[in-house]
Backbone as JSON, one array per atom type, in Angstrom:
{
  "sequence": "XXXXXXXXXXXXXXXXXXXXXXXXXXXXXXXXXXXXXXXXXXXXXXXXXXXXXXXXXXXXXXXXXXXXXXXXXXXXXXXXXXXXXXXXXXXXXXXXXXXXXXXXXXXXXXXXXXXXXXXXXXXXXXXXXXXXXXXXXXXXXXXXXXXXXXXXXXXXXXXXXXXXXXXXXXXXXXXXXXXXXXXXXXXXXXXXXXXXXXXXXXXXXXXXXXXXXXXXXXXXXXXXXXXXXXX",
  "N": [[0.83, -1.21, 0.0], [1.98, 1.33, 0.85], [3.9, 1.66, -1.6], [2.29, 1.83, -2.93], [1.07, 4.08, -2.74], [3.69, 5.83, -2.47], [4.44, 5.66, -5.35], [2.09, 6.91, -6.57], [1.98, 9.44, -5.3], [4.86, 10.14, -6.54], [4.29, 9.87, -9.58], [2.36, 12.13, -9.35], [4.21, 14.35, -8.33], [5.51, 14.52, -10.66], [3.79, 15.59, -12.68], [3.26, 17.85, -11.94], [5.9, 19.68, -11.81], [5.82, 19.05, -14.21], [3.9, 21.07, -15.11], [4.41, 23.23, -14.13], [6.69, 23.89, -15.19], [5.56, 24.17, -17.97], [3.42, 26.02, -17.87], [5.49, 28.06, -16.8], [6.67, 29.25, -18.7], [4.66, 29.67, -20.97], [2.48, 30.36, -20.19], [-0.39, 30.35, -17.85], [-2.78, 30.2, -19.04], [-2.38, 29.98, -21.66], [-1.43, 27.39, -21.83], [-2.94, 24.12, -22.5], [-4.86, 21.39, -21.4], [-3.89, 19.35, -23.08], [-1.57, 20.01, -23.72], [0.06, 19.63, -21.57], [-0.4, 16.7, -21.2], [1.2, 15.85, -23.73], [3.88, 16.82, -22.45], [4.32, 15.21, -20.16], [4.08, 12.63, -21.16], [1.83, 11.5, -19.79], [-1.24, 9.89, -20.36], [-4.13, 11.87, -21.15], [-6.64, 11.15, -19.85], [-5.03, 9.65, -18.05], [-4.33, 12.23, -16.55], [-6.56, 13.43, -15.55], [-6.85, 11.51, -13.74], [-5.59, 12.44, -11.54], [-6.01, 15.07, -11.07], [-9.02, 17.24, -11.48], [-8.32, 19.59, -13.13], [-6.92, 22.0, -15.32], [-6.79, 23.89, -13.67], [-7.16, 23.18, -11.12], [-4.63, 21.78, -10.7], [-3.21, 23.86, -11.44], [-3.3, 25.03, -8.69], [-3.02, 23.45, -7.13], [-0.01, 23.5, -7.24], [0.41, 26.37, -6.41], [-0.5, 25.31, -3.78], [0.92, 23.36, -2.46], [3.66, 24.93, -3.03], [3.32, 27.03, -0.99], [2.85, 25.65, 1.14], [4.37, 24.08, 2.2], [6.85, 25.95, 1.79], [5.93, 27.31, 4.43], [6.16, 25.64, 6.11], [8.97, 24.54, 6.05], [9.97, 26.96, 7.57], [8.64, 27.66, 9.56], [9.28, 25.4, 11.29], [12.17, 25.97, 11.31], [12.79, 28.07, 12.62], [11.76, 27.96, 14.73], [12.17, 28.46, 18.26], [14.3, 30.24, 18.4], [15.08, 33.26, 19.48], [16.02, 35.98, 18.95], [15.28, 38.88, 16.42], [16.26, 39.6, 14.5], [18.32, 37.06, 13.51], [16.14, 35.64, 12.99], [14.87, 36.9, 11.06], [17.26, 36.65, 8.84], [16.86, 33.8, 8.28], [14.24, 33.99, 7.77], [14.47, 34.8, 5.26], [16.71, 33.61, 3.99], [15.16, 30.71, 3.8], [13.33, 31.04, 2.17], [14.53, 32.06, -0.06], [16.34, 30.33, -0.63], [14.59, 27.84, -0.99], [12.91, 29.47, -3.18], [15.38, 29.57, -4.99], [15.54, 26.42, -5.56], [12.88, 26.35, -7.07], [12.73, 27.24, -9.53], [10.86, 27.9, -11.46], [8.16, 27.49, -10.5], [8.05, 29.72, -8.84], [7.83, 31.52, -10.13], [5.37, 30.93, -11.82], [3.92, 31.32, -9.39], [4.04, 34.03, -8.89], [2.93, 35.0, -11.16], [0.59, 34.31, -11.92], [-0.89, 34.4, -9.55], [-3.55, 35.42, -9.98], [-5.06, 33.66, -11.05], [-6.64, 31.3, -10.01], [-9.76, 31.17, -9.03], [-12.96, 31.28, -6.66], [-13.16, 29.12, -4.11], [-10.93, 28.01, -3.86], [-9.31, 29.94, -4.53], [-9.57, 31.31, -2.5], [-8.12, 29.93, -0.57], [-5.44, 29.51, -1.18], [-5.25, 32.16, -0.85], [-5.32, 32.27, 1.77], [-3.31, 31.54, 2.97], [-1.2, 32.67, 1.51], [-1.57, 35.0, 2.88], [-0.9, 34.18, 5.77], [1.83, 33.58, 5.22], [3.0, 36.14, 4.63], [1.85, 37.78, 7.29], [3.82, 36.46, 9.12], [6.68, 37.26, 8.01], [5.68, 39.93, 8.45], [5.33, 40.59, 11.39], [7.89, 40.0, 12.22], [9.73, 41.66, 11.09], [8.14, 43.47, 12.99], [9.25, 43.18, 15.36], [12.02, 43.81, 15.01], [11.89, 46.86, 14.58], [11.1, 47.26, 16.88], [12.92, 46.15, 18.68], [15.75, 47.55, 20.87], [18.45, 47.38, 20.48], [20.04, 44.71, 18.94], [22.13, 41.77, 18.77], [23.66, 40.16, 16.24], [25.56, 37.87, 15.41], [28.75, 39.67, 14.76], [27.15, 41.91, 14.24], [25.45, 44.76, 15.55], [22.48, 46.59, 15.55], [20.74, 49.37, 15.81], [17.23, 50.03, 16.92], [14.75, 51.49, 14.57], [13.61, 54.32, 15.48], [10.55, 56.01, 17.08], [9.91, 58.37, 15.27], [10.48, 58.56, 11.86], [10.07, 56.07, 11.48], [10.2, 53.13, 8.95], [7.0, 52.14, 7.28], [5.61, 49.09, 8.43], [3.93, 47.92, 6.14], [4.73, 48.69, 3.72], [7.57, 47.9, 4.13], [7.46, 45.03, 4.42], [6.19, 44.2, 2.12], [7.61, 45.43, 0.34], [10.4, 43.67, 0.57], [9.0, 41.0, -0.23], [9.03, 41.56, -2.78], [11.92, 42.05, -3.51], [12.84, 39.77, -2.96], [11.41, 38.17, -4.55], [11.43, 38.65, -7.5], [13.8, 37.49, -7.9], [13.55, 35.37, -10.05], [13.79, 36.19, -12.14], [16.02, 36.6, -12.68], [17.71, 35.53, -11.52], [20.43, 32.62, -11.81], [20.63, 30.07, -10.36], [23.12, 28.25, -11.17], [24.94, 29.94, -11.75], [27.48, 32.43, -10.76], [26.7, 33.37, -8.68], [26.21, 31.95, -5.91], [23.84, 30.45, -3.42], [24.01, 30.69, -0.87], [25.61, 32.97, -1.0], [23.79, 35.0, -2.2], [21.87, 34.89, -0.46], [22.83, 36.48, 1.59], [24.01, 38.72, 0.21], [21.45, 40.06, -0.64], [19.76, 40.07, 2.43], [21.88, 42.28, 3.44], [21.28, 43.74, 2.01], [18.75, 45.06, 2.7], [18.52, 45.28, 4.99], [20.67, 47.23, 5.46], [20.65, 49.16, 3.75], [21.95, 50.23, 0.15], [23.88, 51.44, 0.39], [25.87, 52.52, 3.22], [27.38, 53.56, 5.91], [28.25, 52.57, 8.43], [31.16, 50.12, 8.94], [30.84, 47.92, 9.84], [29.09, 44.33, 9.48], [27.17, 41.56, 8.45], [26.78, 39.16, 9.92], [26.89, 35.86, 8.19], [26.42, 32.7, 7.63], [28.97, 29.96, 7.07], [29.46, 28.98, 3.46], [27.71, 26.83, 1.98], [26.72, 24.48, -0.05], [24.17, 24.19, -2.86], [21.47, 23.02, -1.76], [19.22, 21.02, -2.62], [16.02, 21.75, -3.08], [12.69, 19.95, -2.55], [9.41, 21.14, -3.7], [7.76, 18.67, -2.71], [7.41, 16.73, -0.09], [10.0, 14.71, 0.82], [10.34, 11.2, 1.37]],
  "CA": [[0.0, 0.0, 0.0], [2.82, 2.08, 0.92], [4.45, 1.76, -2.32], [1.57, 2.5, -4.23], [1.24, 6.1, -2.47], [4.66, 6.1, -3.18], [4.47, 5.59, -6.96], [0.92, 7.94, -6.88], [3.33, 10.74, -5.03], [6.01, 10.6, -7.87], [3.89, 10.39, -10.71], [1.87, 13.34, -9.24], [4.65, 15.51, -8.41], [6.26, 14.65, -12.11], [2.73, 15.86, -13.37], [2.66, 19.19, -10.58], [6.58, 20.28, -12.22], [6.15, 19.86, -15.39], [2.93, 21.8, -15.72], [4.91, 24.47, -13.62], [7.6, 24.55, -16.31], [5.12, 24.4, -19.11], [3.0, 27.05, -17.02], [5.92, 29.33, -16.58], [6.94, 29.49, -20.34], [3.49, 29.58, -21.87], [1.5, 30.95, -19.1], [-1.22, 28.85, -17.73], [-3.9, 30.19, -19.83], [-2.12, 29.35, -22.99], [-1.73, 25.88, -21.71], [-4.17, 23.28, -22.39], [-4.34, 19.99, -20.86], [-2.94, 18.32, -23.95], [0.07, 20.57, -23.97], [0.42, 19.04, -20.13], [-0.25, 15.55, -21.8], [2.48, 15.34, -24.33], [5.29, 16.86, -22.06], [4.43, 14.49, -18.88], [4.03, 11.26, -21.2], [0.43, 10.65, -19.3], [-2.63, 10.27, -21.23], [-5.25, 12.82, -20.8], [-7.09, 9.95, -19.16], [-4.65, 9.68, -16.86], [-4.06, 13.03, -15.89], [-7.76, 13.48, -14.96], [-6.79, 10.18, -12.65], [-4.43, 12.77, -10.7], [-6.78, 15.8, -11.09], [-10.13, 17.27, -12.1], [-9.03, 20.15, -14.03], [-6.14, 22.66, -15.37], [-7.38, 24.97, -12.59], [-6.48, 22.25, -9.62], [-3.1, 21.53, -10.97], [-2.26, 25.32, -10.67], [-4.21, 24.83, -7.35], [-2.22, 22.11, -6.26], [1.26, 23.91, -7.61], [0.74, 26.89, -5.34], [-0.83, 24.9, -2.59], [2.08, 22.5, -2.3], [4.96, 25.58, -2.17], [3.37, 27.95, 0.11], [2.57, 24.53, 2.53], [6.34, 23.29, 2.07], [8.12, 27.22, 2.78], [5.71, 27.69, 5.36], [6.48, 24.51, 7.28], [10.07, 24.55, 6.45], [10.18, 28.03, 8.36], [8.12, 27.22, 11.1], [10.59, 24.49, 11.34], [13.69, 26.71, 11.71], [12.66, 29.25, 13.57], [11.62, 26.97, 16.41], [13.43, 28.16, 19.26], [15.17, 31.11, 17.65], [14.56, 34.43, 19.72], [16.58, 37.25, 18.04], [14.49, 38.78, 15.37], [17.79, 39.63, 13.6], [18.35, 35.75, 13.08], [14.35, 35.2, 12.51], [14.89, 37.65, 9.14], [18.13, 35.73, 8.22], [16.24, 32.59, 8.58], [13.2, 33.86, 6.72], [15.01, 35.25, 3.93], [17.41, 32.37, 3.71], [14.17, 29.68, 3.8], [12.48, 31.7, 0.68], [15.25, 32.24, -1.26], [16.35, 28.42, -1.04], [13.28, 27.04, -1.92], [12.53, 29.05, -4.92], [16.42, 28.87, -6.06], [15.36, 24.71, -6.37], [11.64, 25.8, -7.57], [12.04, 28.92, -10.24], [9.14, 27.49, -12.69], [6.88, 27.69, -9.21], [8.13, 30.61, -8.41], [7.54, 32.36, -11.49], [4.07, 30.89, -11.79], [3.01, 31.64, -8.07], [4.19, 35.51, -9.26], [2.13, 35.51, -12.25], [-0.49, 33.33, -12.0], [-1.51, 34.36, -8.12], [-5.5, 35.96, -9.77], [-6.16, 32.76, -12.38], [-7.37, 30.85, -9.59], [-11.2, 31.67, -8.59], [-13.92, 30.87, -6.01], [-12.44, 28.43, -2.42], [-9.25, 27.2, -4.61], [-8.45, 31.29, -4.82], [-9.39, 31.95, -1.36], [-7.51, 28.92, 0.4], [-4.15, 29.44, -1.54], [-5.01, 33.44, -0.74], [-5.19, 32.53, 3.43], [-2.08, 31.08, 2.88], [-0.17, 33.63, 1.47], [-1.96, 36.21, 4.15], [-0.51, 33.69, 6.61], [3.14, 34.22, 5.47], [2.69, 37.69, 4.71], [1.6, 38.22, 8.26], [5.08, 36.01, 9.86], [7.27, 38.06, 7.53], [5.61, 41.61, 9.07], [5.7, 40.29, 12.5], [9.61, 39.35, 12.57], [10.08, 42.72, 11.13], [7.68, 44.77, 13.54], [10.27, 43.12, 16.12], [13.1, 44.2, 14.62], [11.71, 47.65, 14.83], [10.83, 47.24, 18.48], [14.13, 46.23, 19.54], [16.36, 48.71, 20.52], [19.71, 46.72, 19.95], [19.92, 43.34, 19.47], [23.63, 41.68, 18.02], [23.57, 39.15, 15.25], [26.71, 37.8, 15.23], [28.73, 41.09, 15.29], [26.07, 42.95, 14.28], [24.62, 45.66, 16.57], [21.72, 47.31, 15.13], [19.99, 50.28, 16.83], [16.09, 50.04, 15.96], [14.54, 52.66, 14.31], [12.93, 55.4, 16.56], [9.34, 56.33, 16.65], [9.6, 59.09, 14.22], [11.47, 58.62, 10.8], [9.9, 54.4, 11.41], [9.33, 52.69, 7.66], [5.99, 51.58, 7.39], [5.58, 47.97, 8.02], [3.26, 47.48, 4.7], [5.79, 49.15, 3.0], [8.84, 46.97, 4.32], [7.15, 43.94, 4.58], [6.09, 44.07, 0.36], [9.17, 45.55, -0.46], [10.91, 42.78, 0.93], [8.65, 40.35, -0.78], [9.18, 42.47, -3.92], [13.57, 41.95, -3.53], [12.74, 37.98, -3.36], [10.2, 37.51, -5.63], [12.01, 39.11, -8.58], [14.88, 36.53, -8.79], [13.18, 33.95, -11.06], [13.49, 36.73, -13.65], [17.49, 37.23, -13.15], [19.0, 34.64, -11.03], [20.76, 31.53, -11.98], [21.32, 29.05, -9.44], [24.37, 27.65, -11.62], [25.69, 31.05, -12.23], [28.61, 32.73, -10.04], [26.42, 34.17, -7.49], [25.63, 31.28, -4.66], [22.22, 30.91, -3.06], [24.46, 31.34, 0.56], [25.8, 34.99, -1.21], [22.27, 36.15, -2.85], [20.82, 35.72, 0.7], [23.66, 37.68, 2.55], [23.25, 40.3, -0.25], [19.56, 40.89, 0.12], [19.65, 40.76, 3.93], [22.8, 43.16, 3.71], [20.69, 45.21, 1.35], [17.49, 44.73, 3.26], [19.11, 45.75, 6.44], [21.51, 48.38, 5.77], [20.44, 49.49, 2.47], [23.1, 50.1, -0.8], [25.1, 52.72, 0.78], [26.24, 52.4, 4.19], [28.64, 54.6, 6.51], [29.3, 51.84, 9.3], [31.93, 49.3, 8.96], [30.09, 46.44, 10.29], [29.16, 43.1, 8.49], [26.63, 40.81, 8.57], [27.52, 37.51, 10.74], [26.48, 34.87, 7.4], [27.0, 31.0, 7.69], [30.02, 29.58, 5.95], [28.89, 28.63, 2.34], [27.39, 25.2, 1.77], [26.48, 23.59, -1.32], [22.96, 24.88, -2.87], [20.38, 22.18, -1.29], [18.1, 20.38, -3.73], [14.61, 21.17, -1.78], [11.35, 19.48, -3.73], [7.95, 21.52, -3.28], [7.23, 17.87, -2.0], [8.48, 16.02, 1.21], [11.31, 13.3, 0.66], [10.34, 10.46, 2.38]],
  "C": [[0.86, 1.26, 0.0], [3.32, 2.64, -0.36], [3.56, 1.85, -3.57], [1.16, 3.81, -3.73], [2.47, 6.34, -2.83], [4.41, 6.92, -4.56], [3.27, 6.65, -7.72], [1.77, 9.19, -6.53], [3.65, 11.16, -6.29], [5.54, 10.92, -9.04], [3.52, 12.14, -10.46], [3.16, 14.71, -9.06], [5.81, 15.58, -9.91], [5.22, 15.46, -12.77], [2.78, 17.33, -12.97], [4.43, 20.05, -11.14], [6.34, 19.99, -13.41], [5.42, 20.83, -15.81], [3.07, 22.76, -15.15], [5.85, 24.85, -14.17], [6.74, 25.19, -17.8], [4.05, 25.94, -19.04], [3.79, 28.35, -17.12], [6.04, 29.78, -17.81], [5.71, 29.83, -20.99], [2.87, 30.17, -21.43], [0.14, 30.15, -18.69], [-2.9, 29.19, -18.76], [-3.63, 30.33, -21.42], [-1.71, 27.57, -23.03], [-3.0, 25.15, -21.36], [-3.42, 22.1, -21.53], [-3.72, 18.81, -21.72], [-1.61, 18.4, -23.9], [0.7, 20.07, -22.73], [0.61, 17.21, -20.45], [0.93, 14.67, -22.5], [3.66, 15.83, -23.28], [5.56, 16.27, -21.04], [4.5, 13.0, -19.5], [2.81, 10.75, -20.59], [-0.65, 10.84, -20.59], [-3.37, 11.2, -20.65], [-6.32, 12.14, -19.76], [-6.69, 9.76, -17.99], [-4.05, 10.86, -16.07], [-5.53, 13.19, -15.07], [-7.97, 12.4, -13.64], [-6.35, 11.37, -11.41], [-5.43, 14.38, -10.42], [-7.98, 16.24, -12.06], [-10.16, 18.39, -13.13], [-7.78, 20.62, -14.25], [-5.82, 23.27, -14.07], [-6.72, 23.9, -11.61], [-5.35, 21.64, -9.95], [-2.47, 22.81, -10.96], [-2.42, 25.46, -9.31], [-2.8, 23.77, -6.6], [-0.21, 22.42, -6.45], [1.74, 24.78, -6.56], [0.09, 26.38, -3.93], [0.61, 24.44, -1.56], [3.06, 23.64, -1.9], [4.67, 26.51, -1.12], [3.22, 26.99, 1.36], [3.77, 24.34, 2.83], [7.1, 24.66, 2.72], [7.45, 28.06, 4.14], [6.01, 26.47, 6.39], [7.97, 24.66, 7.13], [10.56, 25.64, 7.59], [9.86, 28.23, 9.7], [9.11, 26.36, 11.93], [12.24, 25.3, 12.11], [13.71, 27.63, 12.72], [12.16, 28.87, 15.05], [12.5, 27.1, 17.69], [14.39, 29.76, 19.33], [14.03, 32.31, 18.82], [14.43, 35.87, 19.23], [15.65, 37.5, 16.87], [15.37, 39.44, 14.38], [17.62, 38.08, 12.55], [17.4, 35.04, 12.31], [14.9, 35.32, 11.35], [15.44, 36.49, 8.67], [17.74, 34.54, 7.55], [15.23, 32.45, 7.44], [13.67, 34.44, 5.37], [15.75, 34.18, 2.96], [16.52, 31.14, 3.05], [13.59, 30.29, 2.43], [13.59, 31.5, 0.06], [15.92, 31.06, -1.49], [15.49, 27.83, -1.9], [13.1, 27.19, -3.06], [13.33, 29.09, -5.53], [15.99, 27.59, -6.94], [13.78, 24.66, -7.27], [11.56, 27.14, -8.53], [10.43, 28.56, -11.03], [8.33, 27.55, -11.61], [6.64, 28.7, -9.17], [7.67, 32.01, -9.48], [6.09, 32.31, -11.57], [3.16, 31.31, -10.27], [3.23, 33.62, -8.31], [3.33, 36.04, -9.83], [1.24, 35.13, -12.34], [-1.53, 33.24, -10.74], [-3.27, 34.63, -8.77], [-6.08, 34.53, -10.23], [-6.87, 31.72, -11.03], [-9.04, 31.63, -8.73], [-11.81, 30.83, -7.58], [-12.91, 30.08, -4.23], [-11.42, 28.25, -3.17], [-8.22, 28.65, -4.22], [-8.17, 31.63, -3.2], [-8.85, 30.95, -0.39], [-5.97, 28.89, 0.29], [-3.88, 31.47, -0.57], [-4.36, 33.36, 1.17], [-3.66, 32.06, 3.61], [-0.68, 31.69, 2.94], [-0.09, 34.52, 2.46], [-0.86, 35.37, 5.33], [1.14, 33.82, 6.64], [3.78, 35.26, 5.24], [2.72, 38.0, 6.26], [3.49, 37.55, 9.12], [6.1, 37.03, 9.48], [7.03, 39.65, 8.68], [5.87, 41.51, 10.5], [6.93, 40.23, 12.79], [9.97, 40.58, 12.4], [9.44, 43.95, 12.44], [8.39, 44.42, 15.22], [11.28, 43.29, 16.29], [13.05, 46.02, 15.09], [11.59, 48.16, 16.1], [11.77, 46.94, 19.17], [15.26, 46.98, 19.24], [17.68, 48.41, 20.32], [19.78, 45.45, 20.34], [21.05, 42.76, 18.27], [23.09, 40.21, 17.12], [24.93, 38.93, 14.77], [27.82, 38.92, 15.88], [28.56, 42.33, 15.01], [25.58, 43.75, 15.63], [23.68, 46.72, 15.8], [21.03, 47.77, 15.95], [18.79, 50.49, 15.89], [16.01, 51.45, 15.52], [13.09, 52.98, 15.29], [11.58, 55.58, 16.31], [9.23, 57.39, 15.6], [10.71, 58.65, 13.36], [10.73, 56.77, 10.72], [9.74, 54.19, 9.56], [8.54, 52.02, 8.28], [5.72, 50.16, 6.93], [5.26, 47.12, 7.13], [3.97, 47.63, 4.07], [7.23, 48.45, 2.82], [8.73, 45.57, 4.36], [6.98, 43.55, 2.69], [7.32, 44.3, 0.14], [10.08, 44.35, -0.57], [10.35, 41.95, -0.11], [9.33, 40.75, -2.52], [10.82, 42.4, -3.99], [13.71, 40.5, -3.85], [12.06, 37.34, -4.47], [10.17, 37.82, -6.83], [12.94, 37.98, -9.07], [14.77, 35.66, -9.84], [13.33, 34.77, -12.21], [15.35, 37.33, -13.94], [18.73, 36.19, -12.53], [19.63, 33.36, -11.53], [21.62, 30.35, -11.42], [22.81, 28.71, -9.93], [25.39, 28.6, -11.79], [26.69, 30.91, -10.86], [28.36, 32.81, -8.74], [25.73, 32.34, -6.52], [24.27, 31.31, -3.86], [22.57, 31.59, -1.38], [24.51, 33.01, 0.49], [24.41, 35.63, -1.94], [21.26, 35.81, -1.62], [21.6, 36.75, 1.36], [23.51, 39.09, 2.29], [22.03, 41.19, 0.01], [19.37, 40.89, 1.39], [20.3, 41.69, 4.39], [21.69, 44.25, 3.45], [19.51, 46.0, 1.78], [17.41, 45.73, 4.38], [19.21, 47.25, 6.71], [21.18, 48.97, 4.53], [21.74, 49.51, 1.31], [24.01, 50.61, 0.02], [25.02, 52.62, 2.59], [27.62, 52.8, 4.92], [28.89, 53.72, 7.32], [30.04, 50.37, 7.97], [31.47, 47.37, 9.3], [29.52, 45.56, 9.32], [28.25, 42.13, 9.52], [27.26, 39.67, 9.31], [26.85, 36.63, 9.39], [27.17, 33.3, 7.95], [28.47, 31.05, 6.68], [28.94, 29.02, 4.58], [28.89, 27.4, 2.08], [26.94, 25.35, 0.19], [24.75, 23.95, -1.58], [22.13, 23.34, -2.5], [19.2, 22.19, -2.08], [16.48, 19.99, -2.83], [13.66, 21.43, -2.87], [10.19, 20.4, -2.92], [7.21, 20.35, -2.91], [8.01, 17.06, -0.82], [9.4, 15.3, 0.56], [10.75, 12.38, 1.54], [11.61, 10.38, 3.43]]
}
């Protein structure tokens, strides 16, 4: 029994990337379900085995990564007090994931309205849900008045002059959620150095008068993480 959820798994998440590659390239409302047919090798027959429509295979594309980088995060941050480290953490956890998932990431960019009715509004509570962690980690950052990250010492910002958490919380999203249109995992830049950058940049902005430096991990090897578990 095991090993036929298995084998249902694999097909399905062979079925759930390619129609997120064929998705990102084409856009999902120039893909039919044939054009999903020939590039998975299933029959039409048997894609309908795996789902009921186009619509619940984009459904089930962004279900799957916002479930996966919201549990991995929950995951990490377990424990973690500093809301220095939090960021790191949550910046790090996004920009992993969709390094190993650009065709997701691209389609969860562009493709967030085409779903309609409970499909739209169950993927939507979703996003609200890590929308809201994101603003939270930051509206603690703001609230503490020095707290070291490594040997970092950042002094929050004051009640007057504050950025506005809507404002820093999108933006942010808006620094991450661009890469699928410039980055290339294989390229020069590292997924360790294109988080350090954007949390440097995040942080301290381009231009910066102190001397001080991010505390980053040593640089590991980019980690091959599936928008589905591993057994």
């Amino acid at each position: 029994m095991n090993n036929d959820l298995s084998r249902y798994d694999q097909k399905l998440e062979h079925i759930l990337r390619t129609s997120a590659r064929i998705f990102a390239e084409k856009s999902y409302h120039s893909t039919s379900m044939r054009d999903i047919s020939r590039a998975t090798g299933v029959s039409l027959a048997g894609l309908y085995h795996y789902c009921e429509s186009k619509e619940e295979l984009l459904f089930l594309i962004q279900d799957h990564c916002f479930g996966r980088v919201l549990e991995r995060l929950e995951e990490r941050v377990q424990g973690v007090d500093d809301p220095f480290e939090k960021l790191r953490i949550f910046i790090d956890n996004h920009l992993s994931f969709f390094a190993a998932n650009m065709a997701e990431m691209k389609v969860l960019s562009h493709e967030a309205e085409s779903l309609a009715g409970d499909l739209h509004k169950h993927v939507s509570t979703k996003k609200e849900e890590y929308a809201k962690l994101a603003r939270k980690i930051l509206r603690e950052i703001q609230n503490a008045e020095a707290r070291p990250l490594g040997s970092l010492r950042v002094a929050s910002a004051r009640a007057n002059g504050r950025v506005d958490l809507t404002v820093a919380t999108y933006a942010l999203f808006g620094m991450m959620n661009w890469i699928y249109n410039w980055y290339d995992p294989r390229g020069k830049l590292s997924v360790t150095q294109l988080v350090d950058n954007i949390t440097r940049l995040f942080l301290k902005g381009f231009l910066s008068a102190s001397d001080e430096h991010l505390a980053m991990p040593t640089a590991r090897s980019t980690e091959k993480i599936s928008v589905w578990r591993t057994a």
